[in-house]
C-alpha positions, 0 to 999 in steps of 0.5 A: 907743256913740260908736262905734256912731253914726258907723256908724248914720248911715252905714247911714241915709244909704246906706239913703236912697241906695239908696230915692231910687236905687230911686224913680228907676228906674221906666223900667228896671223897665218896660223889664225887665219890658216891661210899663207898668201905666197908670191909666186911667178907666173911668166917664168917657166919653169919657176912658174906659168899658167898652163892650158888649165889656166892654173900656176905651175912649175917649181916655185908653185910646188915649193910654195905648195910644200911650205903651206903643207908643212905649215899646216895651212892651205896657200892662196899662190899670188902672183908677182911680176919680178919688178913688184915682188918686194913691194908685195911683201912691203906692202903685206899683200903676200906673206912671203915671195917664192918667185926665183928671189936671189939673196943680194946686199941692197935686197937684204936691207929690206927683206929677209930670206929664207935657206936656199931651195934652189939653184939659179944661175943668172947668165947672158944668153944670144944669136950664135952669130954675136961673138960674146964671151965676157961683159967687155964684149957688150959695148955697143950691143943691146941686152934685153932683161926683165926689169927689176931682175937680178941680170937686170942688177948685175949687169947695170954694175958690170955692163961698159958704159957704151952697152945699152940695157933694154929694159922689159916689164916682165919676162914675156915682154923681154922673151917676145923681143928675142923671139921677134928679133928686137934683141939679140942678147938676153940676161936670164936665168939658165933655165928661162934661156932652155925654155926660151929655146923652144920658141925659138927653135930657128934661132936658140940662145947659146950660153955666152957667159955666166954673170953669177951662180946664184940660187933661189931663197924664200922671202919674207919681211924683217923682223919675222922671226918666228916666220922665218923659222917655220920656212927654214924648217919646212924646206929643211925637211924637204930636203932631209926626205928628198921631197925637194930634189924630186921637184928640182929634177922635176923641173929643171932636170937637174938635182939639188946641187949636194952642198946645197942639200946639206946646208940648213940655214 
């Protein structure tokens, strides 16, 4: 038995070598199948739905889009819902997730992120007739999220105790409560609450606070290096040749915020 522990521990160490080796080769893998398999939102416009063609549109899909084109690969766009979207890469059913993922600490222990793209600013939204202008003011109300969201996060951690977060699986359920009434507060992204708008034009969100100015980054696996580089270059050059600020404006009608587009990491 003495002699047989060295030889385990040397197939252990080398069976390690190997998966952190094969953890570490995304990008060939991509480049050998020339195909990237991107996560992307499909009940999150503008970041990302289906239109009347039944094809995914909106900001992320062109991002998506643009990464492939610069990687030299065509892209088979995923779709992901906000609570399953790490577990997608986790999993490897997607290479990287570009579905409006904010960086945060508890996120940044399992996956990494790409330079921002974009901007996402994450904030409470409501009735005119709900007087709320900061997290005290939520105790004893009902706020609507999607579950797993970055609104979802923050406001579980700044929300009083007397709140009650009413959680949805996706945007489409946590928008239909609004609409129908069963909610009267929602935390979401800015822009998500002005296309909430439109199907509630009888009764619009009104800003009530910003939670957190936040932005969008692409997410990948740890350990990808190599990957990680390439998305970093790709989105670098987008912004160097104005490609990305045309598709923010194009979206969400706004340009990429200066700092943003001069910061390259």
């Amino acid at each position: 038995m003495k002699s047989v522990k060295p030889v385990l521990v040397l197939a252990l160490g080398l069976m390690s070598a190997v998966s952190a080796q094969s953890r570490a080769d995304a990008l060939a893998d991509i480049q050998k199948a020339g195909v990237v398999r991107i996560g992307v939102p499909q009940d999150f416009a503008p970041f990302g739905s289906v239109n009347t063609d039944l094809q995914l549109q909106g900001l992320d899909i062109d991002v998506a889009k643009l990464i492939a084109k610069n990687m030299g690969v065509k892209v088979q766009l995923v779709p992901v819902a906000s609570a399953n979207r790490i577990a997608y890469l986790q999993t490897h059913k997607a290479d990287l997730v570009i579905s409006t993922l904010g960086k945060s600490p508890e996120r940044e222990k399992v996956i990494d992120f790409s330079q921002a793209y974009a901007p996402y600013n994450n904030s409470v939204f409501g009735v005119a007739s709900v007087p709320v202008s900061g997290p005290a003011d939520l105790a004893g109300k009902v706020v609507g999220v999607a579950r797993g969201t970055f609104q979802d996060i923050q406001l579980t951690e700044t929300a009083p105790k007397t709140a009650t977060i009413k959680r949805y699986e996706d945007n489409n359920a946590m928008i239909s409560a609004y609409v129908s009434g069963q909610v009267q507060l929602v935390g979401t992204g800015d822009f998500v609450a002005y296309a909430l708008a439109e199907k509630a034009p009888g009764n619009k969100p009104v800003l009530k606070y910003i939670i957190h100015e936040s932005s969008c980054s692409v997410g990948l696996n740890k350990n990808e290096a190599a990957l990680l580089a390439k998305v970093n270059d790709a989105i670098t050059a987008a912004k160097k040749s104005g490609e990305l600020n045309t598709i923010v404006k194009k979206w969400l009608n706004v340009p990429l915020p200066q700092k943003m587009a001069t910061t390259f990491q």
